[in-house]
Structure formats: structure tokens, C-alpha cells
C-alpha positions in Angstrom: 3.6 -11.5 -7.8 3.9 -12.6 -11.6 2.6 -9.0 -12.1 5.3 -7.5 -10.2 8.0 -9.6 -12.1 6.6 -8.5 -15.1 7.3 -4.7 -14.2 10.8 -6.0 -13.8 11.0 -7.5 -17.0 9.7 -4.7 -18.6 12.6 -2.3 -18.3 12.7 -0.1 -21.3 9.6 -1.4 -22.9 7.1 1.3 -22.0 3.8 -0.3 -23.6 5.0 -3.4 -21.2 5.5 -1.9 -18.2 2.5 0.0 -18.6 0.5 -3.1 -19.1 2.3 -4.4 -16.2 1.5 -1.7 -13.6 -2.2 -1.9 -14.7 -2.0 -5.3 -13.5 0.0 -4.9 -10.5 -2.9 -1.9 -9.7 -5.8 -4.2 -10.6 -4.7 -7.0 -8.1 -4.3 -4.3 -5.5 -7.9 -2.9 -5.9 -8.9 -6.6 -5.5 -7.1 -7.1 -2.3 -8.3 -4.2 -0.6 -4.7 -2.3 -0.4 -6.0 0.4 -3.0 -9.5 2.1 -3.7 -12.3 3.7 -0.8 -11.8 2.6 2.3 -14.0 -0.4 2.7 -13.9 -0.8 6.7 -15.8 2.0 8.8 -15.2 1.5 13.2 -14.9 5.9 13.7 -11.1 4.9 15.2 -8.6 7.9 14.1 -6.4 6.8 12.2 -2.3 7.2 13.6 -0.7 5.7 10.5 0.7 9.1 9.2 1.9 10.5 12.9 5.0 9.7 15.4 4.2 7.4 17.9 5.8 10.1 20.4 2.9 12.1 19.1 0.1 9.5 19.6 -1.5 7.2 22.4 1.0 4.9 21.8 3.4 6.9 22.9 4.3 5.0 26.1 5.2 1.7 24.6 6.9 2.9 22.1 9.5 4.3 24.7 9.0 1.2 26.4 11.0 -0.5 23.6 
């Protein structure tokens, strides 16, 4: 989180807020949330469709 303060402290200082998105990218790599995929069980993947249009479809009317 400190380096996502620092991109909001870094308004209008561009060498900053460059330094400060590298940082914010490097603790994302480390987590897992950016880079190759690291987890491989064959499942499609339905995070970029509608539920209407996936097997889900059901309980999300349900709601």
C-alpha cells in the first residue's frame, strides 16, 4: 500500500510517479496478480463473459 500512496503523492512529479508505479507493478508480480499464469486445472475461464452467457447462468437469475 505505501507504494500506492506514493503514486498519490506523486502528482506532477513524473520521475516519482514513475518510480512509484514500478513499485506498485513489482509488488503485483510478487503476489501473483500480474505475470504468466502460475496455476494450470484446464477450467475455462468465465471472467471476461456475462453470467447470462455462462453455466452460471441460473444463479445468477436466482439473485
Amino acid at each position: 500500500m505505501s507504494a500506492r500512496r506514493a503514486i498519490r503523492d506523486a502528482k506532477g512529479d513524473c520521475e516519482a510517479m514513475a518510480a512509484a508505479r514500478h513499485r506498485v507493478d513489482t509488488a503485483k508480480k510478487g503476489l501473483g496478480e500480474r505475470g504468466p499464469v502460475w496455476w494450470h486445472d484446464d477450467a475455462p475461464d468465465y471472467n471476461r463473459h456475462l453470467a447470462k452467457n455462462s453455466p452460471y447462468m441460473e444463479w445468477f437469475a436466482a439473485l
